[in-house]
C-alpha positions in Angstrom: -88.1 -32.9 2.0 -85.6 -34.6 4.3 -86.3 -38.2 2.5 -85.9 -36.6 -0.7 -82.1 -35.0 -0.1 -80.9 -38.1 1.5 -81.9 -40.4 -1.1 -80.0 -38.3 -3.8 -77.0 -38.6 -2.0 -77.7 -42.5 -1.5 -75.9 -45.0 -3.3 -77.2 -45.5 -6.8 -78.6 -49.0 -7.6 -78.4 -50.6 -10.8 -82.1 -49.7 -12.0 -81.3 -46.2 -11.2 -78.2 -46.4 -13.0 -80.4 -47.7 -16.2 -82.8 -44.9 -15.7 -79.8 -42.6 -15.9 -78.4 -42.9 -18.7 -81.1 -44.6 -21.2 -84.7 -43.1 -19.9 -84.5 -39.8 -17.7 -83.9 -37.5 -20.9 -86.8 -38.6 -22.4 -88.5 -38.2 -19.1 -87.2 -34.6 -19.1 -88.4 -33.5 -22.6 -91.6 -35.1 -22.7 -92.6 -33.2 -19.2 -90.9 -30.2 -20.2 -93.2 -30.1 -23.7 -96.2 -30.9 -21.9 -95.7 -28.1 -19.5 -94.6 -25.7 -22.3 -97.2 -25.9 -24.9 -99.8 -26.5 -22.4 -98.8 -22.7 -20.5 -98.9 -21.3 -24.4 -102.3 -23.1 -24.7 -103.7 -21.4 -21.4 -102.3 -17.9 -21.6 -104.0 -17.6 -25.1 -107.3 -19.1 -24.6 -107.5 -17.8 -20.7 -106.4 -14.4 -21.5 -109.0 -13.6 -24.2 -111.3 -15.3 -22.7 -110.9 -12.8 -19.6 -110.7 -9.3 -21.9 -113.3 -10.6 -23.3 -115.4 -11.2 -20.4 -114.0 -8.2 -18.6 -114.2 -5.5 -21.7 -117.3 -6.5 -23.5 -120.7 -7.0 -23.5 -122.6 -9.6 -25.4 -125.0 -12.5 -24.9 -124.6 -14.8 -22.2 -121.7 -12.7 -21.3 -123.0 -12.5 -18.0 -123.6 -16.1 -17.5 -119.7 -17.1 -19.3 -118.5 -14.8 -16.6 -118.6 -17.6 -13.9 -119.5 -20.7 -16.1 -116.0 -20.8 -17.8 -114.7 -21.8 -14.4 -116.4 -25.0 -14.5 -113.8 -26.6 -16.2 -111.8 -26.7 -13.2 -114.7 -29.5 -11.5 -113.6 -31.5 -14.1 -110.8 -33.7 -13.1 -107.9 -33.7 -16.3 -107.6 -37.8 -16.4 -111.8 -37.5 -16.3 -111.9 -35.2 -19.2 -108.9 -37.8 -20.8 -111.1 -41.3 -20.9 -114.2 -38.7 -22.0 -112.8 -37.6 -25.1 -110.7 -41.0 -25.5 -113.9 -42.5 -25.8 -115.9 -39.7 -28.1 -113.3 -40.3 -30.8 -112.8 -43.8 -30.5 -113.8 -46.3 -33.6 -117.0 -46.9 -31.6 -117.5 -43.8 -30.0 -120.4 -41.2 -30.5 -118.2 -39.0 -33.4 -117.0 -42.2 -35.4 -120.6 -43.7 -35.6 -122.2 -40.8 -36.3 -120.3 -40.2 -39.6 -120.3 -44.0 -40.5 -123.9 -44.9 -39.8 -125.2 -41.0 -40.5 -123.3 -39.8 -43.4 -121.6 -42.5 -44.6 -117.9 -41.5 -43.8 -115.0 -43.5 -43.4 -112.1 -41.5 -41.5 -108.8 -42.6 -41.2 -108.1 -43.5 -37.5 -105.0 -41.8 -37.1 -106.9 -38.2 -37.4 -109.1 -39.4 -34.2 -106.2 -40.6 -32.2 -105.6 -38.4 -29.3 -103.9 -40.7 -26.5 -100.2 -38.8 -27.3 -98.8 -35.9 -26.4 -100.6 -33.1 -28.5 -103.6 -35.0 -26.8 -102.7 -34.8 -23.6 -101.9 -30.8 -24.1 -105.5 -30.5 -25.2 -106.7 -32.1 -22.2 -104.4 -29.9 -19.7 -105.0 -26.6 -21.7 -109.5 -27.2 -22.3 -109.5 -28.0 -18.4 -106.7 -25.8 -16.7 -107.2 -22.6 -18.5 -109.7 -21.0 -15.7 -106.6 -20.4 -13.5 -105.1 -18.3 -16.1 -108.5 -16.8 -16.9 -110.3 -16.5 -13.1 -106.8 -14.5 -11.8 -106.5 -12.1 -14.9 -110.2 -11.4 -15.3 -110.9 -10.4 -11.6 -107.0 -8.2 -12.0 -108.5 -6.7 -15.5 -112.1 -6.3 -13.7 -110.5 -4.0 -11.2 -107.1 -2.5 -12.4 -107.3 -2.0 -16.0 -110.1 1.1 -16.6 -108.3 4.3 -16.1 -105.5 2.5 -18.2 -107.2 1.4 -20.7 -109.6 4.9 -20.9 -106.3 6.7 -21.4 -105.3 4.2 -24.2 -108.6 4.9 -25.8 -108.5 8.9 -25.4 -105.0 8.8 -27.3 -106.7 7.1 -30.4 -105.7 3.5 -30.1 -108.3 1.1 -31.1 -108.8 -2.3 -29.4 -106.3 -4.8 -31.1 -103.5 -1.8 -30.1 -105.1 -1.7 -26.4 -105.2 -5.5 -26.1 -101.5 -6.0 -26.9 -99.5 -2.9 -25.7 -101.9 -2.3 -22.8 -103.5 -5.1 -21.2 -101.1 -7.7 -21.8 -98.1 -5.8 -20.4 -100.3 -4.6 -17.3 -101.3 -8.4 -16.8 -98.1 -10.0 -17.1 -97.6 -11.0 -13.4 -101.2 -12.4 -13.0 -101.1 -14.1 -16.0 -98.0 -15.5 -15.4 -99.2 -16.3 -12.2 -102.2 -18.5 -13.4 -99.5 -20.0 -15.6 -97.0 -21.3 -12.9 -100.4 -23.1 -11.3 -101.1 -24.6 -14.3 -97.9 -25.5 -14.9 -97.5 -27.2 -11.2 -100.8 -29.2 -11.6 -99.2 -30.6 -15.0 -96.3 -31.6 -13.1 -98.4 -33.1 -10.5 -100.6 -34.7 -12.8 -100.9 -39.2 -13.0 -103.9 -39.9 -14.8 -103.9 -38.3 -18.0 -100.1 -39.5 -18.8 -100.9 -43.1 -17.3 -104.0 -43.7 -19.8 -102.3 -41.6 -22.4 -99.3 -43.9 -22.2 -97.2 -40.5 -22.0 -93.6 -41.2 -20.3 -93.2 -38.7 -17.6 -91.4 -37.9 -14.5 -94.9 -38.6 -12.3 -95.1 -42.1 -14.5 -91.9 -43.2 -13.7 -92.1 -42.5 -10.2 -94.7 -44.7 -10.0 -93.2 -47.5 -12.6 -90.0 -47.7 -10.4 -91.7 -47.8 -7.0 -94.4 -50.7 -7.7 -92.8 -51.9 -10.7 -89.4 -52.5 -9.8 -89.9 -52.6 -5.9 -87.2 -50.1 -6.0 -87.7 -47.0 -3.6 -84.3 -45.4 -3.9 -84.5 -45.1 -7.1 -87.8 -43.5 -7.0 -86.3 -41.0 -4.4 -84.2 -39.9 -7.3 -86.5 -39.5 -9.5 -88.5 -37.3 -7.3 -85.8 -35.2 -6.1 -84.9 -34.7 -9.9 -88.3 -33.5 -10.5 -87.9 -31.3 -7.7 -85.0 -29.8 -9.3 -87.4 -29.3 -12.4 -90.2 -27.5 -10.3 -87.0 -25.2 -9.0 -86.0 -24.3 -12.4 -89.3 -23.7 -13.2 -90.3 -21.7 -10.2 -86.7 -19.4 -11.3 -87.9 -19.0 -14.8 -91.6 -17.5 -13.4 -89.8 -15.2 -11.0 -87.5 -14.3 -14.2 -91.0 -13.8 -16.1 -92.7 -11.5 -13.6 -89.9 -9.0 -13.9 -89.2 -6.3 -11.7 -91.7 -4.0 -13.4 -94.5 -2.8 -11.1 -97.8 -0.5 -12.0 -99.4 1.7 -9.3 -101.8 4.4 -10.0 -101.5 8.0 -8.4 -105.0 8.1 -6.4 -106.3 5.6 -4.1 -109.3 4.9 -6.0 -109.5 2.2 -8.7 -112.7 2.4 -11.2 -114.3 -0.9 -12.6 -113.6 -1.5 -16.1 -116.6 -0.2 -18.1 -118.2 -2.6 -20.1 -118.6 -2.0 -24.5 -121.8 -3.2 -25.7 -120.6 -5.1 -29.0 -123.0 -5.3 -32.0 -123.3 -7.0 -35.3 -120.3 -9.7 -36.3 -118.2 -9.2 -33.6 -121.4 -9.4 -30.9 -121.9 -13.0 -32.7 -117.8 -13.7 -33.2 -117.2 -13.1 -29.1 -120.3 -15.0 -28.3 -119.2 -17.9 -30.9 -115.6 -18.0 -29.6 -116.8 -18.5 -25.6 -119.6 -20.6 -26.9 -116.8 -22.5 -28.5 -114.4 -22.8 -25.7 -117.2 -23.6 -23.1 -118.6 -26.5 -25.1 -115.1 -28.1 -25.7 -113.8 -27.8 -22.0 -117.7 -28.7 -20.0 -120.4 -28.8 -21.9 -119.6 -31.6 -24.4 -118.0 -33.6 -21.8 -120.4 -33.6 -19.4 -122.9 -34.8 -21.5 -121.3 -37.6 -22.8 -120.7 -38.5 -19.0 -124.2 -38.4 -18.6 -125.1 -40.0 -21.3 -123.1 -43.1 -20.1 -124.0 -42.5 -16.8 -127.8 -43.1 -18.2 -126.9 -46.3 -19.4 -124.8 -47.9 -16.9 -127.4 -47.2 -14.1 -126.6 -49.5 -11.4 -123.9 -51.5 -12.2 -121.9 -50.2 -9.6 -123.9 -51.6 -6.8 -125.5 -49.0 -4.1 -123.5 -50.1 -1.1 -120.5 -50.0 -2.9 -121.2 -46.0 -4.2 -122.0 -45.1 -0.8 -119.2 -46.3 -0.1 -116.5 -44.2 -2.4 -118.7 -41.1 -2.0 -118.6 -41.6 2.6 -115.0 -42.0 2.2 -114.0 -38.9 -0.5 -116.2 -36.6 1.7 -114.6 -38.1 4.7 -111.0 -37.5 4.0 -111.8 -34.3 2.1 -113.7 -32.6 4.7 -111.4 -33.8 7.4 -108.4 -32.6 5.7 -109.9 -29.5 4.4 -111.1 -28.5 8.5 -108.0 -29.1 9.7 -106.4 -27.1 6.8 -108.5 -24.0 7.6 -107.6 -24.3 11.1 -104.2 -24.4 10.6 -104.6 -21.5 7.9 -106.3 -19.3 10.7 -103.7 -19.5 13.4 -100.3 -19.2 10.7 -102.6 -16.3 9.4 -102.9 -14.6 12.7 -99.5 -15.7 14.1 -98.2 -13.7 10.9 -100.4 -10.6 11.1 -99.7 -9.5 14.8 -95.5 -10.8 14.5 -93.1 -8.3 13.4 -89.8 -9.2 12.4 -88.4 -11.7 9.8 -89.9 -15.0 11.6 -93.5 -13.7 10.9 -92.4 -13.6 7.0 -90.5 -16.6 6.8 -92.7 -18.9 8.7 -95.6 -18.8 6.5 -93.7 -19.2 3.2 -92.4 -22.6 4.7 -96.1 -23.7 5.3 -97.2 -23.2 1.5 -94.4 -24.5 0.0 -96.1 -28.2 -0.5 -98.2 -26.9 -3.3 -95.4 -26.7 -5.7 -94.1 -30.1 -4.9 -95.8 -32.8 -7.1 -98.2 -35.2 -5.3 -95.7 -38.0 -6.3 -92.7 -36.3 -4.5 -94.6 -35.8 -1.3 -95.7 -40.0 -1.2 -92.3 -40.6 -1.4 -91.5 -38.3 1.7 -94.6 -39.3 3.5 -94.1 -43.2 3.4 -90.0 -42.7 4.0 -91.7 -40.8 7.1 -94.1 -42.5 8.4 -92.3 -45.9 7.9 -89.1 -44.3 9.8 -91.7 -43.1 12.8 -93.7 -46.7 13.0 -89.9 -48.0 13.4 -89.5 -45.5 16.1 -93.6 -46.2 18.0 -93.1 -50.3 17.7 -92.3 -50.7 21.6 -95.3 -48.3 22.4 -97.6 -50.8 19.7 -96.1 -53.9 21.2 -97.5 -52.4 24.6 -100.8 -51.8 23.5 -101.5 -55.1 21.9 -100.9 -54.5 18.2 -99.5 -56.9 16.1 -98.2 -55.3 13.2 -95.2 -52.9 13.4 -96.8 -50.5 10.2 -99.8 -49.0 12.2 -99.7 -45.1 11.1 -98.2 -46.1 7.7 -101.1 -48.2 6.9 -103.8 -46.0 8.1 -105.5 -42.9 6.4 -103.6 -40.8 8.9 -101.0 -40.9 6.2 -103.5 -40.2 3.6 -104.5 -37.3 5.5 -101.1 -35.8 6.7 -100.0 -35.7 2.8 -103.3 -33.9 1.9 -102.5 -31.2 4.5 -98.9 -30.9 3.1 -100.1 -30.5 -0.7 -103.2 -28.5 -0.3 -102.5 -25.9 2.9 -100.9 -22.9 0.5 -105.1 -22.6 -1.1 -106.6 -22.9 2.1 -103.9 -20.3 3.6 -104.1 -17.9 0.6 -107.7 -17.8 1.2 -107.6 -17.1 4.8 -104.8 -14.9 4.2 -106.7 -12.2 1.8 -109.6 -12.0 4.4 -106.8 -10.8 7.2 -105.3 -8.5 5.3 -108.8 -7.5 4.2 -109.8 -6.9 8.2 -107.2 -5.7 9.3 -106.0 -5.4 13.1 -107.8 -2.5 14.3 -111.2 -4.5 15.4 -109.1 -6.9 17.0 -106.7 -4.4 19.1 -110.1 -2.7 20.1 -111.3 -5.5 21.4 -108.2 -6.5 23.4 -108.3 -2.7 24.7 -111.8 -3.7 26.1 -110.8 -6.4 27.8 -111.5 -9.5 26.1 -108.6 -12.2 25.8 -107.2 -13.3 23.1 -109.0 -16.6 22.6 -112.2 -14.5 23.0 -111.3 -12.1 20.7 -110.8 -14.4 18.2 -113.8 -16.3 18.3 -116.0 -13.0 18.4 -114.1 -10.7 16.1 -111.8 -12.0 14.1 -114.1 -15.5 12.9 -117.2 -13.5 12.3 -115.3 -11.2 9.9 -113.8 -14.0 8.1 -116.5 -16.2 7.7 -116.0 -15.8 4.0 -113.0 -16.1 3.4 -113.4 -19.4 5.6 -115.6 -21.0 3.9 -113.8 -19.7 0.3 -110.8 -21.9 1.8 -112.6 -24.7 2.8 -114.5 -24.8 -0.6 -111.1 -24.6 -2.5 -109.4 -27.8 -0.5 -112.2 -29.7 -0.5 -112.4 -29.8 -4.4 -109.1 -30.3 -4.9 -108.6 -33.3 -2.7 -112.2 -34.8 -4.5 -110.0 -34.4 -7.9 -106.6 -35.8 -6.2 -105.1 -38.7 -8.0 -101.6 -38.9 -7.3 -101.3 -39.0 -3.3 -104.5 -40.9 -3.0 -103.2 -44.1 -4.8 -99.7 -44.4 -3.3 -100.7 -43.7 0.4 -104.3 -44.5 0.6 -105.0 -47.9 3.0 -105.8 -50.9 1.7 -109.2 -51.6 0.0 -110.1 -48.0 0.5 -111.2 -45.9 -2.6 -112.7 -42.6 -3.6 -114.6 -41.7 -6.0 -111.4 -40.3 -8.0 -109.6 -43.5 -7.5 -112.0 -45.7 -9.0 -112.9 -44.0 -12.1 -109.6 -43.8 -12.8 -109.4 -47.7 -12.0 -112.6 -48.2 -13.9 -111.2 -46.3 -16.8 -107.6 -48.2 -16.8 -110.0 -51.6 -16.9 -111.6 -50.2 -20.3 -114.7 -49.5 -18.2 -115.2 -46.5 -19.4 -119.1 -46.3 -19.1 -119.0 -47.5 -15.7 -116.4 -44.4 -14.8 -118.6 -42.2 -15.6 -121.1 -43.0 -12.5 -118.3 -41.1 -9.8 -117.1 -38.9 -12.5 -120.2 -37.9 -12.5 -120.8 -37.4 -8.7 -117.1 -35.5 -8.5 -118.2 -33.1 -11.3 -121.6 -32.1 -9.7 -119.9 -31.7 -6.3 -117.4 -30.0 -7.8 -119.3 -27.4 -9.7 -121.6 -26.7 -7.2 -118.8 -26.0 -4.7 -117.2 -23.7 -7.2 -121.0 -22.3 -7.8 -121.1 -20.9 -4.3 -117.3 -20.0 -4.6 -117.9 -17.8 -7.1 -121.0 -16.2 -5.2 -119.1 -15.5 -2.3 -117.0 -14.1 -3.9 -118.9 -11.5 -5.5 -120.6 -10.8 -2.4 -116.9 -10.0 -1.3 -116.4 -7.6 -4.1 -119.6 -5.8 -3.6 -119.2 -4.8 -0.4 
């Protein structure tokens, strides 16, 4: 954050001085309604959607339980050029009622590359947060509650909204405050929308204008916005805390529903699953179909060797880091072995943009600093690390270390120190005990963390166009270049790829973690 607070108290130049005072209000507003109507969006469809799944019985109930997740292995600006192209004039709805029923439809009512559009997008594909925390915190917290509730006479509406809700404020507002970060982070929706915001200008400024400074400012005001932001959540969660007077905590029991409201629960998941994957996915696939190999093979190979690539490398090293900050914290008492970790997470709530800006006003400063040491070893540039995927990979660790940590983190706390003190009172070192004890017993909770990275760096926009080398491209960065070209069929090839990898990593997410919960 160093680059960030000296370049607000730099001298301001003349384009910053235009952004000032005729463009960084309506910066300000339009992110701030995006994030605001998009958190109302989630809390209401991911919170029924989790009493729902959590309270009730009814078809496919069992299957919805881990299938509304999917969402989340679809990137946002994916999902954007998807439904851009479904209700185009040419697109699959529009023909079908011109050349099927004979409808003409005024093109305004199809037109969703503006703001309400863009809040779709962010509330169909970031609900799961909201609804993957407060289910599992329903799933496991809510039954004597609720049981109480019931033996007192209230009937469901009354238990739903003076019970649950209340109980479920700080995980639902928890879910929220992620979603609200990855709108703040977000490039590619805004950019194809055409949608002015703090993450558009950053990158309008810096490659449009040639002016970094000023980009520095805007990135440490949209810092200050993610501080306000984080204020109000910590305002939201309250003081109020709920603890139970025994030990042991029941599972919710499940009502079998019947007749209209068996068919109206089923209908409303039904609903929400089609609108955030199902229908999505199959118009991806439908393109997919048709623009068979126009991306030539060499070329795929290419984007899918080097998202795996920096994904996995960042990811392992991640992990790693998560596992020795997790274990440094666990055996040190004291206020160090609090503090420390909290500095290590903090990445995740800066926007991807912000941490570009720090990176390259790094990396450039410590190229500056290495020149004599490249002009010894024979290279002749003086940008080597800033022109490398080192950089790349360095800003990865930065954004994504908080999920790989919190993972690693739940699986100490779940373990405990006792195996590894008995170990040490046998004799074993530390290094030993660590690799015998301590790994075996968080081999879950491992692999949970390098799951989580490893999508989210596939799905990474932001960071990956500003810092990645030159002519090297992911799968993400190219169907968002294919989509800004108007190729939007021949996106859908590594959308495609993203959202099977993707899904299938959150597929054996969700399977560990059950296995977790069971025992």
């Amino acid at each position: 954050m160093l680059p960030i607070i000296s370049g607000l108290i730099a001298p301001a130049s003349e384009n910053w001085e235009h952004i000032q005072e005729y463009m960084l209000w309506n910066y300000m507003k339009t992110t701030f309604l995006l994030v605001f109507y998009t958190a109302i969006g989630t809390i209401v469809i991911g919170t029924s959607l989790a009493w729902l799944i959590a309270q009730y019985e009814f078809p496919l109930s069992r299957f919805y339980k881990w299938a509304l997740i999917l969402p989340l292995s679809i990137p946002p600006f994916i999902a954007a050029y998807t439904y851009s192209g479904m209700v185009s004039y040419t697109g699959v709805i529009q023909s079908t009622l011109r050349n099927v029923f004979d409808v003409q439809v005024d093109q305004r009512f199809f037109d969703i590359m503006n703001i309400p559009g863009a809040i779709f997008i962010y509330t169909m594909f970031l609900y799961p947060y909201v609804y993957t925390i407060t289910r599992v915190f329903l799933s496991q917290q809510a039954a004597s509650l609720v049981e109480s509730a019931k033996l007192l006479g209230k009937g469901p509406w009354s238990i739903f909204l003076q019970v649950v809700l209340p109980i479920s404020r700080a995980a639902i507002i928890g879910g929220v405050s992620l979603v609200s970060l990855e709108v703040l982070n977000d490039y590619g929706v805004v950019k194809y929308y055409g949608i002015q915001t703090f993450s558009t200008a950053i990158f309008q400024t810096w490659f449009g204008l040639g002016d970094i400074d000023a980009a520095i400012k805007l990135a440490g005001s949209l810092m200050t916005f993610v501080v306000l932001m984080l204020v109000i959540e910590k305002l939201l969660r309250g003081t109020k805390q709920f603890s139970y007077s025994n030990t042991k905590v029941n599972p919710l029991p499940k009502v079998q529903l019947k007749g209209f409201k068996k068919w109206g629960a089923f209908g409303y998941v039904t609903f929400i699953f089609s609108l955030a994957f199902l229908i999505p996915v199959i118009q991806l696939v439908d393109w997919f179909v048709l623009t068979w190999g126009s991306i030539p093979n060499g070329e795929f190979t290419t984007y899918i060797r080097n998202s795996v690539y920096v994904a996995g490398v960042a990811a392992f090293v991640i992990v790693i880091g998560a596992l020795i900050v997790g274990n440094f914290q666990r055996f040190t008492r004291g206020r160090i072995g609090k503090i420390l970790p909290k500095f290590t997470i903090v990445g995740y709530s800066i926007p991807g943009a912000v941490i570009a800006v720090a990176i390259v006003t790094m990396f450039i400063w410590l190229d500056r600093q290495l020149v004599p040491l490249y002009t010894a070893w024979g290279f002749s540039s003086s940008l080597v690390l800033s022109t490398s995927v080192v950089m790349l990979i360095v800003a990865y660790i930065v954004r994504f270390f908080a999920i790989g940590y919190n993972a690693v983190e739940s699986g100490y706390d779940k373990i405990g120190v006792n195996f590894s003190l008995a170990s040490r009172m046998l004799g074993a070192s530390v290094t030993k005990t660590f690799f015998k004890v301590d790994i075996p017993l968080l081999k879950g909770a491992i692999i949970s963390g390098f799951i989580l990275v490893f999508v989210d760096i596939m799905k990474e926009i932001p960071l990956t166009l500003i810092l990645r080398p030159f002519n090297f491209d992911t799968l993400a960065t190219k169907a968002f270049q294919y989509a800004s070209d108007e190729k939007i069929m021949q996106a859908s090839q590594p959308s495609i790829i993203i959202i099977a990898m993707s899904a299938l990593a959150i597929f054996v997410f969700y399977k560990l973690l059950d296995k977790e919960d069971a025992k």
